[in-house]
Backbone as a printed PyTorch tensor [residue, N CA C, xyz], in Angstrom:
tensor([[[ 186.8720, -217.7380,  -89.2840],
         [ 187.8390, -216.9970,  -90.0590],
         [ 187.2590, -215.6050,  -90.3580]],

        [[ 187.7660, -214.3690,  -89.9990],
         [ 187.4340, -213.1980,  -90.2140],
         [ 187.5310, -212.7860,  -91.5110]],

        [[ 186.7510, -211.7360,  -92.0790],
         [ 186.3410, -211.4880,  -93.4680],
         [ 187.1190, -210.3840,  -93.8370]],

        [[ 187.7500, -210.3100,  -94.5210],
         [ 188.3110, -208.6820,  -95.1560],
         [ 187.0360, -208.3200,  -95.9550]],

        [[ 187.5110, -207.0900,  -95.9170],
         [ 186.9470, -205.5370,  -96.3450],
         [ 187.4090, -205.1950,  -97.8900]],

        [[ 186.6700, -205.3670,  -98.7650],
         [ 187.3950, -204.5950, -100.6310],
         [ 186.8020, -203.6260, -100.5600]],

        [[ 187.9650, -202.9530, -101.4070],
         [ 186.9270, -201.4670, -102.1680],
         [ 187.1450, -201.9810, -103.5860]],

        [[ 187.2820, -201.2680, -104.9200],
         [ 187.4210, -201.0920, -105.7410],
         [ 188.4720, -200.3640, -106.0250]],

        [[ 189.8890, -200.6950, -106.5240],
         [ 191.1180, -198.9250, -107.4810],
         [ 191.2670, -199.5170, -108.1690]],

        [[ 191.3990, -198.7640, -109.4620],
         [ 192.2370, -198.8310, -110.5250],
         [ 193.4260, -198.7720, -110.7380]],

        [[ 194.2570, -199.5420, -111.3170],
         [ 195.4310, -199.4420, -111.3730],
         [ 196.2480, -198.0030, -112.2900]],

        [[ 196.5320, -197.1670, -111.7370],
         [ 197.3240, -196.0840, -112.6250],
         [ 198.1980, -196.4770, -113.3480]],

        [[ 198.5420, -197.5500, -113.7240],
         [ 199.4220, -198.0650, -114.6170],
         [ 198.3950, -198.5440, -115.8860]],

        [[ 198.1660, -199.6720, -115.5510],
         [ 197.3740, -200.9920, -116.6310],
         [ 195.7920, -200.2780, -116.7040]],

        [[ 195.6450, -199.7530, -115.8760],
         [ 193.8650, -199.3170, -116.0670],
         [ 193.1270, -200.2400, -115.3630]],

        [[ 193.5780, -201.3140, -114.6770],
         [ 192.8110, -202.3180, -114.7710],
         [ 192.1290, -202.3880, -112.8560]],

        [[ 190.9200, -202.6840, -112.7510],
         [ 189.9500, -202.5250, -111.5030],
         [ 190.5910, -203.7880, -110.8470]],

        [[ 190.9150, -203.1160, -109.4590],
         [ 191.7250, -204.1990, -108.7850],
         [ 190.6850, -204.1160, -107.5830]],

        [[ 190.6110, -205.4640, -106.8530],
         [ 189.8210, -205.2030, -104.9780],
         [ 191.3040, -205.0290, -104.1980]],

        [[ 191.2700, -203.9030, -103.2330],
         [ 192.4780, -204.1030, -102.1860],
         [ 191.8340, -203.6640, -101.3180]],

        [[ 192.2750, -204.7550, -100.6650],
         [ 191.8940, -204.5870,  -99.1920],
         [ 191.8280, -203.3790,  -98.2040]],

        [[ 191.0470, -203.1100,  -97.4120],
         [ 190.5550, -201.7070,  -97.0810],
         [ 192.1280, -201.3630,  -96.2710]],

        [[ 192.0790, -202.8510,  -95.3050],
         [ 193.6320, -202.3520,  -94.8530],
         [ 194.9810, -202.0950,  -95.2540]],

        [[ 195.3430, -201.8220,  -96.4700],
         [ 196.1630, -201.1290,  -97.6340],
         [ 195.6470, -199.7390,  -97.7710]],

        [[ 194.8410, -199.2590,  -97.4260],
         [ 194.7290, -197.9250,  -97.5820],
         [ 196.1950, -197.4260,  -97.0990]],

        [[ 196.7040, -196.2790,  -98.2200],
         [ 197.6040, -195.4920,  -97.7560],
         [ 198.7030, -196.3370,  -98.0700]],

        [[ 198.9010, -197.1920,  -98.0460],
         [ 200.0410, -198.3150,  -98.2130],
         [ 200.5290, -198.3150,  -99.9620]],

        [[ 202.0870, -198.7190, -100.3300],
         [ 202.0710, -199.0490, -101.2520],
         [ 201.9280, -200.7370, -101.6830]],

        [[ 201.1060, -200.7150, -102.7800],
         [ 200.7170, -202.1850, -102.9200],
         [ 201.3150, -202.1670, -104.7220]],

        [[ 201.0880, -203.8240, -105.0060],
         [ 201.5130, -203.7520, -105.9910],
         [ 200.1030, -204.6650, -107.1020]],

        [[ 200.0570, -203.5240, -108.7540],
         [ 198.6060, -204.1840, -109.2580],
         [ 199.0860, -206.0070, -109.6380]],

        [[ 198.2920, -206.7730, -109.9980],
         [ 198.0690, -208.4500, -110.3090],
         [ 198.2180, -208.3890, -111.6280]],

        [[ 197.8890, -207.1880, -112.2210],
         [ 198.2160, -207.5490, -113.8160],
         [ 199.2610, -207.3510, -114.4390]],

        [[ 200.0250, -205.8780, -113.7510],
         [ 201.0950, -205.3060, -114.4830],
         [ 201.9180, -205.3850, -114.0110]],

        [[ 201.9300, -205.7490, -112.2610],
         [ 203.2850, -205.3890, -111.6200],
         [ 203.5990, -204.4090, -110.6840]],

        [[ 202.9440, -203.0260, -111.8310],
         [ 203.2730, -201.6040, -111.2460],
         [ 202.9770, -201.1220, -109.1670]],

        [[ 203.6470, -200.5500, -108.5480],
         [ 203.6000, -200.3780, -107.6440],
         [ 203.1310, -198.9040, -107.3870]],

        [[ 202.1040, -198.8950, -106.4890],
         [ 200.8540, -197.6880, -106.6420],
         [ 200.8300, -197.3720, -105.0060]],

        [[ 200.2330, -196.1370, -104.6490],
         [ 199.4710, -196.5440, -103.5310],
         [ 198.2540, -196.7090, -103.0710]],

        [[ 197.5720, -197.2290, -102.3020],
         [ 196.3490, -197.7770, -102.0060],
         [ 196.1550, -196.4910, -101.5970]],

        [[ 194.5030, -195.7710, -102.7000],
         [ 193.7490, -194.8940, -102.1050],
         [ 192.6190, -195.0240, -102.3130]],

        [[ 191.3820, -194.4410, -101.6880],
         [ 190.4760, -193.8380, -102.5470],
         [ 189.4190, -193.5580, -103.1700]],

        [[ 188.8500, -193.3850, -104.6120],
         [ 188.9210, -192.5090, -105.2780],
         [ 188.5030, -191.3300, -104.8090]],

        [[ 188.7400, -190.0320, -105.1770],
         [ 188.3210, -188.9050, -105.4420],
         [ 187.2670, -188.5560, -106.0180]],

        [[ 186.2060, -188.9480, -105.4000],
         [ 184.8840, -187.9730, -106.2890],
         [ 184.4180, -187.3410, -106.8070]],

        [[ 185.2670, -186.1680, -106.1070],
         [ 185.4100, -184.8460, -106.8920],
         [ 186.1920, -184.8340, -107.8090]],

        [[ 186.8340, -185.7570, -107.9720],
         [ 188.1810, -185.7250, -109.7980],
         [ 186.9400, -186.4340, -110.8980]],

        [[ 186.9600, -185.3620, -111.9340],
         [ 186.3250, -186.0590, -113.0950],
         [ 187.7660, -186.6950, -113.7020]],

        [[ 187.2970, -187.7590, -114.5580],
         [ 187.9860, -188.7740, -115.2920],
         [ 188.0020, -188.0830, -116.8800]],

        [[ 188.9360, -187.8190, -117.5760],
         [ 189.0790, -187.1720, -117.7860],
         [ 189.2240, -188.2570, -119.9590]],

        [[ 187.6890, -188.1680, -120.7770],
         [ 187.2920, -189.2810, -121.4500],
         [ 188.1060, -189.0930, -122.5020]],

        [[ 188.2040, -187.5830, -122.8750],
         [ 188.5800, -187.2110, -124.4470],
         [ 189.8720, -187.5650, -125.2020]],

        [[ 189.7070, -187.9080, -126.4560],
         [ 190.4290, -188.5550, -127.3670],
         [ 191.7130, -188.3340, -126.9070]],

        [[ 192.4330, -187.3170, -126.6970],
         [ 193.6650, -186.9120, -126.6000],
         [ 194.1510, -187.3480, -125.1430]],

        [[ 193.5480, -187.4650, -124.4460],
         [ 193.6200, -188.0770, -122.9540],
         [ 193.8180, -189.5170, -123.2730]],

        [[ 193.2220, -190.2530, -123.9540],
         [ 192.7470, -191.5380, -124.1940],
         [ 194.3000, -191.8530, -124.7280]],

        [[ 194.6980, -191.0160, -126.4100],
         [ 195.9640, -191.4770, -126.8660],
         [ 196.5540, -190.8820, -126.1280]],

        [[ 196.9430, -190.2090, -125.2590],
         [ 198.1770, -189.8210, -124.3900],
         [ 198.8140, -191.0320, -123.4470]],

        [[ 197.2300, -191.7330, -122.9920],
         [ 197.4890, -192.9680, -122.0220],
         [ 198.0240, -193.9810, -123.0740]],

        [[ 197.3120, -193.7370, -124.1510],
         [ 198.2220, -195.4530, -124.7830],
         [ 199.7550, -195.2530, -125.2450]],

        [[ 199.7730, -194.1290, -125.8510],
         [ 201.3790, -194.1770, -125.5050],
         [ 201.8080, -193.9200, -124.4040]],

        [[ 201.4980, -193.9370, -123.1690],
         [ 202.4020, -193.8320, -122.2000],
         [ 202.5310, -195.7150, -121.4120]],

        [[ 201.3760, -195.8000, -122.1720],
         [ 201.4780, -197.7320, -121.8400],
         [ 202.3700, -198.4280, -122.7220]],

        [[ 202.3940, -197.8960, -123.9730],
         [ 203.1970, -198.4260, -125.0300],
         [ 204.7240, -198.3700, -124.5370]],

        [[ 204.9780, -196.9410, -124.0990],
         [ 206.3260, -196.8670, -123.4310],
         [ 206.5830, -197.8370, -122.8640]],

        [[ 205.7730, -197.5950, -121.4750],
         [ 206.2980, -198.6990, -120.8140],
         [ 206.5600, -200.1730, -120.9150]],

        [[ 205.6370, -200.6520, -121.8820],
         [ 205.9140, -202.1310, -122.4930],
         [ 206.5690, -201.8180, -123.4050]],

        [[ 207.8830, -200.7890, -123.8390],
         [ 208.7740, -201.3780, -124.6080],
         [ 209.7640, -201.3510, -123.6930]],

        [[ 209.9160, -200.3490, -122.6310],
         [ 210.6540, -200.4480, -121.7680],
         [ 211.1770, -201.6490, -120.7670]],

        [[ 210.1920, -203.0700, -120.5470],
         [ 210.0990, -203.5440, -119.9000],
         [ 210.3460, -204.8570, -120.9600]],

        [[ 210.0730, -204.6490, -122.2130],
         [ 210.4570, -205.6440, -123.1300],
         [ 212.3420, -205.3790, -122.9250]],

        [[ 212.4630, -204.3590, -122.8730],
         [ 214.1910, -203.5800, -123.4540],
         [ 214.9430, -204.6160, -122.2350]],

        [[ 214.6510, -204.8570, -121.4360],
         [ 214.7260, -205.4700, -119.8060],
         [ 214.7820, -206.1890, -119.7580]],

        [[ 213.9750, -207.3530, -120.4100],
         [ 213.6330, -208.8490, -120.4910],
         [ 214.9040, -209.3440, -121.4630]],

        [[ 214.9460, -208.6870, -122.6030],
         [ 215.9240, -209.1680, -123.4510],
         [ 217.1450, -209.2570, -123.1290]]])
């Protein structure tokens, strides 16, 4: 049985470190935790991550959104 290939992405949605398979590069895949549909890249080396407070709360409300949005859906 032949072996796949992982890298490491993060999900731009949930944050959360996913393995996808090398052959998804470029492809849209979808993350295991959230759902969200991304595409397989990557990373950028040259992109710093970007730590500071206001970056940090910008992401949680933009997660918050979306889990009320997706609550608004369910109901």
């Amino acid at each position: 049985m032949p072996q796949s290939t992982f890298y490491v992405q993060t999900c731009p949605t949930c944050c959360r470190a996913l393995e996808v398979r090398v052959w998804y590069l470029g492809r849209e895949v979808m993350c295991r935790h959230c759902g969200a549909p991304f595409i397989a890249s990557l990373p950028d080396v040259n992109a710093g991550t970007d730590l500071s407070d206001s970056a940090l709360m910008r992401r949680a409300d933009e997660l918050l959104e979306i889990a009320e949005r997706q609550r608004h859906v369910q109901a």
